[in-house]
C-alpha positions as CSV (number, residue, x, y, z in Angstrom):
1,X,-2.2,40.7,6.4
2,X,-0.9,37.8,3.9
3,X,-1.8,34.3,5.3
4,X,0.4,31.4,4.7
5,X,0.1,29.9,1.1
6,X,-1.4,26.6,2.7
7,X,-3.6,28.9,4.5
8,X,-4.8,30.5,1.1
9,X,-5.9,27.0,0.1
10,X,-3.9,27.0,-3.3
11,X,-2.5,23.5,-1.6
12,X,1.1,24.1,-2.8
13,X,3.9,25.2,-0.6
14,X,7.4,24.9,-2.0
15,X,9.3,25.2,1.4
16,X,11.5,23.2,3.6
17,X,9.1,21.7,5.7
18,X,7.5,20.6,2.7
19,X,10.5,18.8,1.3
20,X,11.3,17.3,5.0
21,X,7.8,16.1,4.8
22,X,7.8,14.8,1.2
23,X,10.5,11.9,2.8
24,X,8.1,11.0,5.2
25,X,7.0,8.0,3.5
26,X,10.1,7.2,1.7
27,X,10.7,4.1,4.1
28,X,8.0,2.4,2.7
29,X,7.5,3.3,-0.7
30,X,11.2,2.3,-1.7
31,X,11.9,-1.4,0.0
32,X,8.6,-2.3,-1.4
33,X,9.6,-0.9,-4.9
34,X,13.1,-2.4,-5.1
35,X,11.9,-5.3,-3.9
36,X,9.8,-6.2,-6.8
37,X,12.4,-4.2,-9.4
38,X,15.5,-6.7,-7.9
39,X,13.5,-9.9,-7.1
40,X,10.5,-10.2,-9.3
41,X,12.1,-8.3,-12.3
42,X,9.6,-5.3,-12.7
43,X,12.0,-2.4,-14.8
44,X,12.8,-0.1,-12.6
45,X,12.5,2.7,-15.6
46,X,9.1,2.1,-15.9
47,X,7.9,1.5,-12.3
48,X,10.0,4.8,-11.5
49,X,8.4,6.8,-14.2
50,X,4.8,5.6,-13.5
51,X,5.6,6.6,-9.7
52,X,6.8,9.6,-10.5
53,X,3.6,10.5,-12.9
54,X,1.5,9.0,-10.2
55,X,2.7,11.2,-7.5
56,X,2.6,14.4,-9.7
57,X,-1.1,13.7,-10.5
58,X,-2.0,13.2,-7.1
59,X,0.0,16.0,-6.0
60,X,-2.0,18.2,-7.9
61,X,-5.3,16.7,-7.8
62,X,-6.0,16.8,-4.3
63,X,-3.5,19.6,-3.3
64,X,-2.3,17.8,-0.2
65,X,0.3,15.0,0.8
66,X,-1.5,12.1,-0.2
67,X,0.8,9.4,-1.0
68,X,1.5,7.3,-3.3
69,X,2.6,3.7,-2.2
70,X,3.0,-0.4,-3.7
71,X,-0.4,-2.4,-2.6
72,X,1.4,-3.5,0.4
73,X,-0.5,-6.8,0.1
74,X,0.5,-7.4,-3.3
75,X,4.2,-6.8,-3.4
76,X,4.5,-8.8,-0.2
77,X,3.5,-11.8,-1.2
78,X,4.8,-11.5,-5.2
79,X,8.1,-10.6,-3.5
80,X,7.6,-14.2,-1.2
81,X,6.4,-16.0,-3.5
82,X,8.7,-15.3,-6.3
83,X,6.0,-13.3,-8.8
84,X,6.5,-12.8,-12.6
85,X,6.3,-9.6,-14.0
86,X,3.3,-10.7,-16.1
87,X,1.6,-11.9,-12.7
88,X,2.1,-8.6,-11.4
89,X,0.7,-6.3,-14.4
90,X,-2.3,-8.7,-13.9
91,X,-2.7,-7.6,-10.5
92,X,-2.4,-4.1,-11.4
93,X,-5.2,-4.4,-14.2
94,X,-7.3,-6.3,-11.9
95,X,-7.3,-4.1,-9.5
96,X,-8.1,-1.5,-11.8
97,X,-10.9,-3.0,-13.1
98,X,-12.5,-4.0,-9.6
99,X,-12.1,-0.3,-8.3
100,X,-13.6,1.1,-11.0
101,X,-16.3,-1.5,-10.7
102,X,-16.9,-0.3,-7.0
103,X,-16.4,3.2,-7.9
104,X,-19.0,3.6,-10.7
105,X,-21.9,1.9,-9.0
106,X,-20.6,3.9,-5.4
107,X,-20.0,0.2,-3.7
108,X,-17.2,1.8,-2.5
109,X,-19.1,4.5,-0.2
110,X,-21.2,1.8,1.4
111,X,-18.5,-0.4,1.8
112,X,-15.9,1.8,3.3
113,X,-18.6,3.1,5.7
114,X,-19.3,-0.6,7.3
115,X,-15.5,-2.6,7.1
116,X,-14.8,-3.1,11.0
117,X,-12.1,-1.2,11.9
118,X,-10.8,-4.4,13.8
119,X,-10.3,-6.5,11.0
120,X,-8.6,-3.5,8.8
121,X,-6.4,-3.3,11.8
122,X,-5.6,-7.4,11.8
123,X,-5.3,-7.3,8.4
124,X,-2.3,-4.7,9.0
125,X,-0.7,-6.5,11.5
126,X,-0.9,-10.1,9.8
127,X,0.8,-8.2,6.6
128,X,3.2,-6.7,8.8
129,X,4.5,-10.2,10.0
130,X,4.7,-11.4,6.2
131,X,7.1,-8.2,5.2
132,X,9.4,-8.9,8.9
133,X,9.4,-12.4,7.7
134,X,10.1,-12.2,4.0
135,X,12.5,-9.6,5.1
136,X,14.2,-11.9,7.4
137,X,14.4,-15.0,4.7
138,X,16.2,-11.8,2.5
139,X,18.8,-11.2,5.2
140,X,19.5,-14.9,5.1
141,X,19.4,-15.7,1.8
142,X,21.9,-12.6,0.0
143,X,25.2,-12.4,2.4
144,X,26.2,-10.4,-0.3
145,X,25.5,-7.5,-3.1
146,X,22.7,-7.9,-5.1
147,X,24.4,-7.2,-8.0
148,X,24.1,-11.0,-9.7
149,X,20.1,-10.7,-9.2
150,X,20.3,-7.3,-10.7
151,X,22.1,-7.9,-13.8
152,X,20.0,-11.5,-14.0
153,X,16.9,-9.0,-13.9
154,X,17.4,-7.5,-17.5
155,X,16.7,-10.7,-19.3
156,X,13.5,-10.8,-17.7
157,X,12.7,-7.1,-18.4
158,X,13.7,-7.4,-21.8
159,X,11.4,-10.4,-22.7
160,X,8.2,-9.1,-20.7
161,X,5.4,-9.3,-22.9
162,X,2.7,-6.0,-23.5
163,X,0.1,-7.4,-21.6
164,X,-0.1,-10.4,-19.4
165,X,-1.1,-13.7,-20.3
166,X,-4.4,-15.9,-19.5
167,X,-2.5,-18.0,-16.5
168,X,-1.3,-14.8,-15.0
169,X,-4.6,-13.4,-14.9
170,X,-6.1,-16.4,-13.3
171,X,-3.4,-16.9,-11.6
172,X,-3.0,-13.4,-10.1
173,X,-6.3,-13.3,-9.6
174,X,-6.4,-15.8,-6.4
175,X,-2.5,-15.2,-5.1
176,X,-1.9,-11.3,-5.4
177,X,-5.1,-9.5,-5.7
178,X,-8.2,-11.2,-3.4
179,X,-5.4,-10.9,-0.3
180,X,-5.1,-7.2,-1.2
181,X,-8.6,-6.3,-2.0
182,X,-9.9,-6.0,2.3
183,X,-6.6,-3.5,2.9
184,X,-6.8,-1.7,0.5
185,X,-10.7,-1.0,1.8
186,X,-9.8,-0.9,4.6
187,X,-6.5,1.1,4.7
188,X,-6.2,3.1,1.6
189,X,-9.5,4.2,1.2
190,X,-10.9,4.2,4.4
191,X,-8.1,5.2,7.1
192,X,-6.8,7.2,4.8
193,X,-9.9,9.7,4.3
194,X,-11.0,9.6,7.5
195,X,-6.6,10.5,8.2
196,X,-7.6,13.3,5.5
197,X,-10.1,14.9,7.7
198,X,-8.5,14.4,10.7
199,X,-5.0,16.7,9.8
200,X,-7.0,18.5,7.4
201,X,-10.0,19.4,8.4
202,X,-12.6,21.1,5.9
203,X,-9.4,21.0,3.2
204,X,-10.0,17.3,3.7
205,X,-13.5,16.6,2.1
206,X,-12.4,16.1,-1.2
207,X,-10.4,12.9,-0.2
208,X,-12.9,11.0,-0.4
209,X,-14.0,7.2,-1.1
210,X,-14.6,7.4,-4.5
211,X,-12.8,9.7,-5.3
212,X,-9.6,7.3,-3.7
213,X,-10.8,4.4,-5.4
214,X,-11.1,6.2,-8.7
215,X,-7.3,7.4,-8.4
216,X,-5.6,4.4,-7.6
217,X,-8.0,2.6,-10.7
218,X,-6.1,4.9,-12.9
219,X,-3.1,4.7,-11.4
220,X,-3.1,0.5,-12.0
221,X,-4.4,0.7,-15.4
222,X,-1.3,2.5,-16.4
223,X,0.7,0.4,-14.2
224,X,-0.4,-3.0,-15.7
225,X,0.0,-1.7,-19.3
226,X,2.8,0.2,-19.1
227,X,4.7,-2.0,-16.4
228,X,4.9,-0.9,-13.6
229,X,4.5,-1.3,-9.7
230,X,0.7,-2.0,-8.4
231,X,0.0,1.1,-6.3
232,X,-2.2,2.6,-3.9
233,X,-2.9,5.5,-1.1
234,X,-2.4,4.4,2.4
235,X,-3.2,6.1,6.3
236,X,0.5,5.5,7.0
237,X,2.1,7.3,4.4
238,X,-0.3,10.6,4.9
239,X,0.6,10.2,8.3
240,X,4.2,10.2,7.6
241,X,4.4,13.1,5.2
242,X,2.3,15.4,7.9
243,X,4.7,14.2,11.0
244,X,7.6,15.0,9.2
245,X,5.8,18.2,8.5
246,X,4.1,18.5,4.7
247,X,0.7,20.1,4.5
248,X,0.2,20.8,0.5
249,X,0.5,19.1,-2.7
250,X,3.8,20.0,-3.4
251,X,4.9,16.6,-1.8
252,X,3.7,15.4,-5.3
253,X,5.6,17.2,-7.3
254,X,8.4,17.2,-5.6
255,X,8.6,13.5,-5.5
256,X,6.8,13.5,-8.5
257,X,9.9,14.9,-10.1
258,X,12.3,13.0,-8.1
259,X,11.1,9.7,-9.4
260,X,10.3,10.7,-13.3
261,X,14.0,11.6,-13.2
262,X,14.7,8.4,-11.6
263,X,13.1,6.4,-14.4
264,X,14.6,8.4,-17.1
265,X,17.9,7.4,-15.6
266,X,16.7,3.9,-16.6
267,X,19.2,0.9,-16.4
268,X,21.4,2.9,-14.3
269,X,19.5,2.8,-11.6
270,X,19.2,-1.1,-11.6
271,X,23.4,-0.3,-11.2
272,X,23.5,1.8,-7.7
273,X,20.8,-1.0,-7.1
274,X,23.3,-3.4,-7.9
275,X,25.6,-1.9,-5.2
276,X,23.9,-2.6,-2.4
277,X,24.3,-5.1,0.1
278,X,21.5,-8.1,-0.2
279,X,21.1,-7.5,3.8
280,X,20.0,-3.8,3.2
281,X,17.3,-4.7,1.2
282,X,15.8,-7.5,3.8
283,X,16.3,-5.1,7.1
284,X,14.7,-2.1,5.4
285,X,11.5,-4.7,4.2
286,X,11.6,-5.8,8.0
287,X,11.1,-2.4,9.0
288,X,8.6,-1.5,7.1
289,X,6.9,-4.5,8.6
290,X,7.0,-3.7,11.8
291,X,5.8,-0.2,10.8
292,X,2.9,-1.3,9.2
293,X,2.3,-3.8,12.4
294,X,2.1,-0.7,14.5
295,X,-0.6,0.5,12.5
296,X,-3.5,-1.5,14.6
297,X,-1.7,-0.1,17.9
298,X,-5.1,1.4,19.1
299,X,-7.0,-2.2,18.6
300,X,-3.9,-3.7,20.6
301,X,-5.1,-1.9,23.6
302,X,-8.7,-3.1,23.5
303,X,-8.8,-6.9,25.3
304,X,-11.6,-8.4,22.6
305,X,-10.0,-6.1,19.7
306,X,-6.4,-7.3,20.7
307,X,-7.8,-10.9,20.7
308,X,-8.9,-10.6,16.8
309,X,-5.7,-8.9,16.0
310,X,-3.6,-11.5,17.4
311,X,-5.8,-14.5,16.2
312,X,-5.2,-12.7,12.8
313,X,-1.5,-12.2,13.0
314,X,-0.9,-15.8,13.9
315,X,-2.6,-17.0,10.8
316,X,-0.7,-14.5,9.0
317,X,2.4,-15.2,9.7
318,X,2.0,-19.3,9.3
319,X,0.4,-19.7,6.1
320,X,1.2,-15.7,4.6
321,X,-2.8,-16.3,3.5
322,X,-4.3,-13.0,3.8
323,X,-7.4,-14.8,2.8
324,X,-7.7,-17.7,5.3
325,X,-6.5,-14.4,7.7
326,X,-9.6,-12.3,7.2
327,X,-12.2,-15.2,7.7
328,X,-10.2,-15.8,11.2
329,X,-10.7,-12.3,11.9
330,X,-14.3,-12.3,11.3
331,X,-15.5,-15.5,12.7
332,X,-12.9,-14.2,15.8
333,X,-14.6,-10.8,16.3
334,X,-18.2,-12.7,15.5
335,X,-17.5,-15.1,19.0
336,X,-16.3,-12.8,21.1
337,X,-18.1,-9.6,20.1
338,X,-21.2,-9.8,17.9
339,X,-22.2,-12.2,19.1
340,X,-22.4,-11.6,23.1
341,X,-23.7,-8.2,22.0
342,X,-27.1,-10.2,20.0
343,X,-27.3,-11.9,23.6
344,X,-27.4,-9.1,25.0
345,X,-30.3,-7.3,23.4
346,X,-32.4,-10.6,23.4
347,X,-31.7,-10.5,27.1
348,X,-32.8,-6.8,27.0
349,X,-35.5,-7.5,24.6
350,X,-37.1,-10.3,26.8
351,X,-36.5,-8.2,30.0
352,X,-38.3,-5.3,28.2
């Protein structure tokens, strides 16, 4: 009897359910992309090539639908904050460099093995109120097309320099990449190989920390010298490629393909951009908010979790500090959970 081909373990499977299941993720992946092509002027050529090249690797590395997605962190707050392009390459080579940094000396499997699972969770929810807020701000601010801010985008592609300067370095340093650095620990690495084993059982073990950590370090190098979108893996997006029902690597090349093509088409992609209302753009980075809010769902129903989440969200969505947010989180979760529990086994100690 011939088993299925994802049964086989050859982790490709060109078949409907795969190409459903390859627009799983799509609802993230592309507000968070245009946002930074139309906003912050990153050329959508390059950050659809490096996508696409991205996708196919991973596609065929680890032979399931892992996905490929902007640091959520990052292209929040560039997109907020108005970013430059050479600010945003900086982030990209930063976080390179401190993944690699992590993955070499195998930080990253001690690391990923003691993050609470609390503050990843707050950390999700307080980005997902930046992206329904900056979203929101979007809505408001372009009534109509976003044609002008296209076309105003090629000067800006045109003039970026190879690599980034000093000040974007520094300055990239402290607004786009320190934010980013506990989610994508937390999220991308973590969630996402503990998601991996979850759906895929032993087909999973590959996806593992380092091996995460080493894929997205690769992925931002190229980004940052070539020019592209910061990028990483995320629990939501391998969750929405296996709902919508893709088991095998062929997610990355289909989408692999998709997007090379895409940043072939180069400049003529910034014109269909150019077409769309302004609103469209702000609803669909509003959804993807609220999406990525519903991520800490299962701490949301624990009373002393939901407390830490909250706490975190607040801070989150009043300063956008995703900084000031974690420290909230963890003196939070120290109070009302740490700790009462070192109480507890002093009580038990003396008791003893």
């Amino acid at each position: 009897m011939t088993k299925d081909p994802e049964q086989r373990g050859n982790g490709f499977s060109f078949n409907i359910k795969e190409i459903i299941g390859s627009l799983g993720d799509l609802g993230t992946l592309l507000p968070l992309t245009i946002g930074l092509i139309v906003l912050n002027g990153v050329s959508s050529g390059r950050a659809f090539m490096l996508l696409g090249i991205t996708y196919l690797a991973v596609g065929l590395f680890y032979r399931l639908p892992v996905p490929v997605q902007p640091l959520k962190a990052t292209a929040a707050i560039a997109i907020a904050a108005g970013a430059t392009t050479g600010q945003i390459r900086a982030a990209a080579l930063w976080t390179a460099l401190i993944l690699f940094v992590l993955t070499v000396t195998r930080l990253i499997d001690f690391l990923s093995d003691i993050f609470p699972k609390v503050l990843v969770h707050g950390l999700q929810f307080g980005l997902g109120l930046i992206m329904v807020r900056s979203g929101w701000k979007l809505v408001l601010s372009f009534p109509h097309s976003l044609g002008s801010t296209v076309h105003g985008m090629h000067a800006a592609q045109a003039s970026a320099g190879w690599l980034p300067s000093g000040a974007d370095f520094s300055s990239a340093l402290i607004l786009l990449v320190l934010p980013q650095i506990p989610l994508t620990l937390g999220n991308a690495i973590v969630a996402t190989r503990d998601c991996a084993l979850s759906y895929f059982g032993p087909k999973g073990r590959h996806v593992t920390a380092g091996s995460l950590a080493g894929t997205m370090a690769l992925a931002n190098l190229c980004s940052g010298i070539f020019g592209g979108t910061p990028v990483c893996h995320g629990a939501g997006g391998l969750t929405a490629h296996y709902r919508f029902g893709a088991r095998t690597g062929a997610v990355g090349v289909i989408l692999g393909t998709v997007f090379i093509a895409a940043g072939l088409a180069g400049t003529h992609s910034l014109s269909i951009l150019s077409a769309a209302p302004g609103w469209l753009l702000g609803g669909l980075l509003a959804y993807v908010g609220v999406r990525h809010g519903l991520l800490a769902a299962d701490s949301l129903r624990q009373p002393a979790s939901a407390v830490s989440v909250l706490g975190m969200g607040a801070v989150s969505f009043q300063t956008g500090n995703l900084l000031l947010t974690l420290a909230v989180g963890l003196a939070i979760k120290f109070l009302l959970q740490d700790a009462p529990a070192w109480a507890r086994r002093r009580a038990a100690e003396r008791a003893a």
